[in-house]
N, C-alpha and C positions, 0 to 999 in steps of 0.2 A: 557569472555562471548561475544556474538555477540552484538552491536548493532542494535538499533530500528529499522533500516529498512533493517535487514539482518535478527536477530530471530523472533519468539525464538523458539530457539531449542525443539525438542520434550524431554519432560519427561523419562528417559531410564533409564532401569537396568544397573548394571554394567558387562558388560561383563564377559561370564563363562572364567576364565583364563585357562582352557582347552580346549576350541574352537579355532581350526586351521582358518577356513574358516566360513565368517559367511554365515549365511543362507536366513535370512530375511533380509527384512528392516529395522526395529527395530535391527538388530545385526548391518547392515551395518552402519548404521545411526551412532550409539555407535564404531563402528571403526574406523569414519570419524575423531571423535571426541576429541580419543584420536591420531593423527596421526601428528598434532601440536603442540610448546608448546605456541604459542599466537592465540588468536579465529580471529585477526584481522591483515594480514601483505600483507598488498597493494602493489601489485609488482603483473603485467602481467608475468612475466618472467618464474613461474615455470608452474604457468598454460597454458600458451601458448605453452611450450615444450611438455606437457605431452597431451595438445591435438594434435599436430603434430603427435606425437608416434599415437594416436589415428587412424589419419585419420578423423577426425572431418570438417565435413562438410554440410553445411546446404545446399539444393538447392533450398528451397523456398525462396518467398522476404520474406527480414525481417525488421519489424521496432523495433526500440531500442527506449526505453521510459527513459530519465531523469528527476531530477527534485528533490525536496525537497518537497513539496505536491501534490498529484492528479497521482501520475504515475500509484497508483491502478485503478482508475479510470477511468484514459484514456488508462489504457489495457482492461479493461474492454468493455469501450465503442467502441473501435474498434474492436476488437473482437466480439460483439455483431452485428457492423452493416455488416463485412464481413460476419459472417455467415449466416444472412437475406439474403444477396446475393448469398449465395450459395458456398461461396467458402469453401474451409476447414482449418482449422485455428488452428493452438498448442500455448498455453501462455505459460509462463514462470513468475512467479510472485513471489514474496516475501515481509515479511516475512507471513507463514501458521496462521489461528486463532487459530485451533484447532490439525489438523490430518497433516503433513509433505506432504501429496497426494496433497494437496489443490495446493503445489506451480506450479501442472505441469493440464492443463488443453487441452485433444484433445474436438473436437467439441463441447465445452461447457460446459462439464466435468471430472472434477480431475479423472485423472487416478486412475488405481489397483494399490496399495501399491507393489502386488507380480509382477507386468510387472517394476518396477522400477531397481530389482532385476540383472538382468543380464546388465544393463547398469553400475551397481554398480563396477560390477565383471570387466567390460572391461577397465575402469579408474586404479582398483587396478592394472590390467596387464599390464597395462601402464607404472604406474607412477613409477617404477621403485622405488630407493633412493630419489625421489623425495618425500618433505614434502609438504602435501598440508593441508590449511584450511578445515574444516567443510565447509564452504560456498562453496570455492574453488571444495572439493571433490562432492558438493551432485550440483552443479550451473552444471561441464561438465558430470555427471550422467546423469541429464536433458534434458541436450542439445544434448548428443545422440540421448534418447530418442526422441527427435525433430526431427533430423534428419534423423532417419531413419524411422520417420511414414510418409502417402505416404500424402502431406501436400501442401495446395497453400500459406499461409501466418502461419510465427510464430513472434510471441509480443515478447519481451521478456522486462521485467523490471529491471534499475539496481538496484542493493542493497544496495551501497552506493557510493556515488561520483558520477564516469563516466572512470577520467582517468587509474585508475586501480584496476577497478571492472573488477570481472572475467568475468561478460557480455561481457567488452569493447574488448575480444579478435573475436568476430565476427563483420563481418565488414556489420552493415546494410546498404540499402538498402534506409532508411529513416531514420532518427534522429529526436526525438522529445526531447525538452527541457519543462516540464509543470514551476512551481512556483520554484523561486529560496528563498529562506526563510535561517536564521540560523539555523544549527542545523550541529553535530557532528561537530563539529570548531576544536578539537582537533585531529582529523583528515586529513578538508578539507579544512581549513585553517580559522582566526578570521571575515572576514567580507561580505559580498555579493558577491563582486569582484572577492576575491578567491575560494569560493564555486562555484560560476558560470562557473568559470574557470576548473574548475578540471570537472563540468557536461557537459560543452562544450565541450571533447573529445571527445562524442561519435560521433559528425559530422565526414563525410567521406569528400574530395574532391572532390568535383561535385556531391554530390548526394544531395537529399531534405532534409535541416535541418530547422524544424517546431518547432520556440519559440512560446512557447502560452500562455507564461508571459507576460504579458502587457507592465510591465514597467521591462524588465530585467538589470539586471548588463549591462553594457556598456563592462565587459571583454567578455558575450557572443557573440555578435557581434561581438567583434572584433577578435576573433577565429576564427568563420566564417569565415569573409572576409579573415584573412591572409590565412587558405587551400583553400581558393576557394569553399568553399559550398555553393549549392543554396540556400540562406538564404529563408527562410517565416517567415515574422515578424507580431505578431497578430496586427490590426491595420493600419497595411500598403498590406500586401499581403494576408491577410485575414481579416472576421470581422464579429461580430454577432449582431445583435440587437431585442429586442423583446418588446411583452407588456404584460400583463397579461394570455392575451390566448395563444397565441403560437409567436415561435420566427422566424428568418432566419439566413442565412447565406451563404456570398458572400467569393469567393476567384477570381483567376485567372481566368476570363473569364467564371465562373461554378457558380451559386447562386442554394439556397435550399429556398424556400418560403412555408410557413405555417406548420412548423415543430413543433411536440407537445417537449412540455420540457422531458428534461431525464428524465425515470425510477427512477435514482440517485437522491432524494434529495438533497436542497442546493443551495443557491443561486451560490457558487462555480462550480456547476458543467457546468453551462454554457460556462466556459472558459475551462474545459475540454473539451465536447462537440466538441468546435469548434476547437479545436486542433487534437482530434480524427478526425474530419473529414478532415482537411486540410492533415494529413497526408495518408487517404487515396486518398484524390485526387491528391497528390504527386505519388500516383503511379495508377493510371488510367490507362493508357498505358497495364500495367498487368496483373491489376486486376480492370476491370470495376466495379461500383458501381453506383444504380438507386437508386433517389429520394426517390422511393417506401423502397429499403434495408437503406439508413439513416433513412426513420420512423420508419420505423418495430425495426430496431435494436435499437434507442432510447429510442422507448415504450417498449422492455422485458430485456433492459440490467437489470443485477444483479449483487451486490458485496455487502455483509456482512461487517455489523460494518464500512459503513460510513456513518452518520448520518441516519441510518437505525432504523425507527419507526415501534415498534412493538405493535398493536392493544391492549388493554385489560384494565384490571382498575385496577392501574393506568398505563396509556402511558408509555412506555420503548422505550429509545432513548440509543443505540448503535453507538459507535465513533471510530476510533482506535488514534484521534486524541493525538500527544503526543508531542507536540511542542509548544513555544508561537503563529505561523503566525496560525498553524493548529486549536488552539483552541479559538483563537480571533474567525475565521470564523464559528468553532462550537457554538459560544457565538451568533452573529450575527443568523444562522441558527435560533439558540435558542427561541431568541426574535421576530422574524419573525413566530413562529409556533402560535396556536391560542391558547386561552385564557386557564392557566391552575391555577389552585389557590396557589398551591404551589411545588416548583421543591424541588426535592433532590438527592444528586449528589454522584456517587461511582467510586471511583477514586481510582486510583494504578498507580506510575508511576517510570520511572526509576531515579536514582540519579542524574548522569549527566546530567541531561534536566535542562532550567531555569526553575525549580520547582515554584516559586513564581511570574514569571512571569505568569505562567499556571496560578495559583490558581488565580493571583491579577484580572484577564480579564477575568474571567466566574463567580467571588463571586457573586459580584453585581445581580446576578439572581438565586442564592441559599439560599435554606433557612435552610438545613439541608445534613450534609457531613457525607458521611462512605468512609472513607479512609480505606483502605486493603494492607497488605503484598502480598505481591506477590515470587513465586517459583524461582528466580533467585538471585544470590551473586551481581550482578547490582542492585537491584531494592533500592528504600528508604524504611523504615520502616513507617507503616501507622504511626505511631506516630512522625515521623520527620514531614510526611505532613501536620498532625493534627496540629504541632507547627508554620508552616507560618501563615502570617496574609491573612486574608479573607475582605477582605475591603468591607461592608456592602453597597447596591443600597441606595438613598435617604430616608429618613426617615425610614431607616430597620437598626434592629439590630444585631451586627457579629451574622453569621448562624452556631450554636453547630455543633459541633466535637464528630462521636465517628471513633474507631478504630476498624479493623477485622482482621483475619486473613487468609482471601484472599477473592478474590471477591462474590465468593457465596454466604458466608456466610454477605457480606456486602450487598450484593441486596435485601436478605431475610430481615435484617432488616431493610433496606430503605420500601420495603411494608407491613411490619409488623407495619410500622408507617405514612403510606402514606392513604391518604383517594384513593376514588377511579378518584375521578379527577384531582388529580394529576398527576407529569409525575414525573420520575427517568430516570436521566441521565446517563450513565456509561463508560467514558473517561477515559484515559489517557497515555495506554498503547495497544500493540495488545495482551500482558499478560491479560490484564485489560476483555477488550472484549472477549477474547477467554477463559476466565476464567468462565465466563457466561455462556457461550456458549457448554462450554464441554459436558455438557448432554443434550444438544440440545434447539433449540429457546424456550427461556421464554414463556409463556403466562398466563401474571399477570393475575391473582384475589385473593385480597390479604383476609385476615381474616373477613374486615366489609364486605365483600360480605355475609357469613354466619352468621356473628354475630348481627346483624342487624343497624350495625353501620353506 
């Protein structure tokens, strides 16, 4: 199964064993899928041959996003502010909430499932003998797709690591590094340093590499300096500062004064922000960007399920947060929103994550859990979750436990028991959120609306 920030994989039939050639997405998707016998084996080697055959080549600038949290984010936000300026712009993102379309975006927009289609076809004519990953196979789909749309700037985000993630065989333009945090150690190795390390390849020699971790690994840097990349270190070659109203932000010789805060809720997303922007004024020269395009793009960026508040009674808060760094800062988010009487938290998350650390750093502000199964051989069973400890806020006592069998059915009964000023939370996974999500944005009101409760 893929990892957190590679799936998850679409929902699929089993392929007809009498189909030669698939036809759809949905077939191709399901061919991808059986074409390895491991979902996860890191190595540029076969991917990079098989875009050679290709002809794979990008002629736009590109910037490449790493990182351990916020890489959704600050694709987002740069894409956002490029195309307030006018330029045209293809993401690349992963992993999808709901629909597999979501991971490729031209002008603001998840492409047609069926335009995916012949880019599918040009990989398989490719790849020859060559085994390639699900990620692998549907990442140089994509990147076709990319490259052949008529494009001034394409994002693309890595899926996991840096040094041999399928992204890292395009060589950007710009390199961004956002938070380096634990997470997939078995992997990308046991502690900061080495994680940092494997996300620091995506820097080129001599081009713009934009850390907008505050305080990163000490290996990131020093990658840098040994190829020679323009380092930008937040704090030294760049920097934000604000107050309640609105914020700034200074780099090289360029400031932005009286800037409204991001679209993005989260006290987090500031240091996205200012990393998105640094990185595009690493490329000024290219692609110009006015004052006016950082507003504009700040004020209408969008991106689903990071701490994405959804109006109604009771409040629904959307996370895909699945990590300890990422749900500390959704806890924080948390207690920073305004006065709600009681939260209640739905939660689904994978086994490999520090489970108890997740649960121990957001109890404290929960009063009632539905923990959910989730659709993948990765995932914990809600009853594993239900068994950690929940370490109870000051004078409160541990917040009841029930169990679902996946998230819908856990959000129903989170409002089936929620007054209306209340809020429900729904973390843990992009399963988690996109579970929710499948039949489109919520809009609580739960039973005491009619009942006269």
């Amino acid at each position: 199964m893929r990892p957190e920030g590679v799936g998850p994989a679409p929902i699929l039939p089993n392929p007809d064993p009498t189909m030669t050639t698939p036809r759809t997405l949905a077939q191709w998707l399901a061919h991808a899928e059986a074409l390895h016998p491991k979902a996860i084996d890191l190595s540029l080697d076969r991917v990079r041959a098989v875009a050679q055959r290709m002809g794979l080549r990008i002629e736009a600038a590109v910037i490449t996003v790493a990182g351990t949290n916020g890489k959704g984010s600050t694709c987002a936000l740069i894409e956002s502010i490029a195309l307030a300026a006018g330029w045209r712009v293809g993401v690349y993102t992963s992993p999808h909430l709901v629909r597999f379309e979501e991971r490729c975006r031209i002008g603001g927009a998840p492409v047609a499932a069926g335009s995916l289609v012949e880019h599918f076809e040009a990989v398989e004519a490719a790849r020859g003998d060559t085994t390639l990953t699900w990620f692998e196979f549907t990442t140089l789909a994509i990147l076709r797709l990319l490259a052949r749309a008529p494009l001034d700037l394409v994002v693309l985000e890595v899926g996991l690591g840096g040094r041999l993630d399928a992204v890292n065989l395009v060589d950007a333009d710009v390199a961004v590094v956002t938070s380096v945090a634990l997470d997939h150690m078995d992997y990308l190795g046991p502690d900061r340093e080495s994680i940092g390390r494997e996300k620091a390849h995506v820097m080129r020699p001599g081009r713009p590499a934009i850390v907008a971790d505050p305080d990163p690994p000490a290996s990131v840097v020093a990658h840098a300096l040994a190829i020679g990349a323009d380092l930008w270190l937040a704090g030294r070659d760049f920097a934000h500062r604000g107050d309640r109203q609105q914020w700034s932000w200074s780099g090289r010789g360029r400031r932005y004064h009286a800037l409204a805060y991001p679209a993005l809720r989260g006290s987090n997303q500031l240091l996205n922000a200012a990393g998105a922007i640094a990185a595009l004024e690493a490329l000024r020269t290219r692609l110009p960007i006015s004052a006016q395009a950082v507003r504009g793009g700040l004020a209408r960026v969008e991106l689903p399920g990071r701490f994405q508040i959804v109006p109604g009674q009771p409040t629904l808060v959307l996370d895909v947060a699945h990590n300890p760094h990422a749900v500390a800062v959704l806890a924080r988010n948390l207690d920073a929103m305004g006065f709600h009487p009681r939260t209640f938290a739905v939660c689904g998350a994978m086994r490999d994550k520090a489970l108890a650390e997740m649960i121990a750093v957001v109890a404290p502000l929960v009063d009632g859990w539905h923990f959910c199964d989730l659709p993948t051989p990765r995932a914990a069973r809600a009853a594993e979750l239900a068994a950690l400890p929940r370490p109870p806020g000051p004078g409160r006592a541990i917040a009841p436990a029930e169990v679902h069998a996946g998230p819908s059915e856990a959000l129903a009964a989170a409002v089936a028991g929620a007054e209306p000023a209340d809020r429900i939370v729904v973390f843990g996974s992009f399963f988690t959120v996109g579970g929710v999500l499948a039949a489109g944005l919520p809009r609580l009101g739960g039973p005491h609306l009619s009942s006269g409760r």
